[in-house]
N, C-alpha and C positions, 0 to 999 in steps of 0.2 A: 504494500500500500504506500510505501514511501518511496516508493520507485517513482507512483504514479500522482503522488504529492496527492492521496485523499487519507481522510483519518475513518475510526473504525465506523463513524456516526454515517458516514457516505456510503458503505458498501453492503453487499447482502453477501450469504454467505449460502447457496446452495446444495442441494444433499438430499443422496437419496437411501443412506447408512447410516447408522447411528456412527462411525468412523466421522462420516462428513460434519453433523451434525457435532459433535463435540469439539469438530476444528475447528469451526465455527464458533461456539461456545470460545474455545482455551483463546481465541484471537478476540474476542468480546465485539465479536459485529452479528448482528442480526443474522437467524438461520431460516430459512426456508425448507421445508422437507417436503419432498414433489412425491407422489405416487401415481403418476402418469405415465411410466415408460412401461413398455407393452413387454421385453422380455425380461422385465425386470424390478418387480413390487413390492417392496418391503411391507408386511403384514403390519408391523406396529414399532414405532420407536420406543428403543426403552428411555434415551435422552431427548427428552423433550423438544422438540425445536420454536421457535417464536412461531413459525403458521406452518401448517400444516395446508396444501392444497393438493389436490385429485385432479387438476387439468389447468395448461396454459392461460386459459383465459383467466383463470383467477390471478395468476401470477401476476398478467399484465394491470388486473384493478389492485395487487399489493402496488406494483412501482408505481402508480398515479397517484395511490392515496399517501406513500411518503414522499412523493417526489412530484408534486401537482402541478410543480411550474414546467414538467418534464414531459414533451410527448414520445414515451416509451413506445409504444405503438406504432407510430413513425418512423422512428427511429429501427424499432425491427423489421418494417414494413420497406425500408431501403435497405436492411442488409440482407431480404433477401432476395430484392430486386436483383443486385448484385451480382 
């Protein structure tokens, strides 16, 4: 993150393991835990993550509601124009 000059308040910390999820935790930035990927669904985290969502769309209404001046959407919507 200091590569990228943002502090832990700016970044999300995505995971689909409680592995992920705790690296997230020990680095104290926001976790995300997805159970969306088709060969591969974690039944239950034992470490809790900050949200838990079941599909991309909700993903993109977490980055609007922390990041509201940010069109996250857009912005994936050119990368994968790309």
């Amino acid at each position: 993150m200091d590569l990228l000059d943002v502090n832990h308040t700016e970044a999300f910390f995505i995971g689909d393991s409680d592995a992920d999820i705790l690296a997230g935790k020990q680095g104290n930035i926001y976790t995300v835990g997805v159970q969306w990927l088709k060969n591969y669904d974690t039944v239950y985290f034992t470490i809790e993550p900050n949200v838990l969502l079941k599909n991309v769309s909700d993903f993109i209404t977490v980055l609007k509601v922390k990041n509201p001046e940010y069109d996250f959407l857009e912005w994936i919507e050119e990368g994968i124009a790309r």
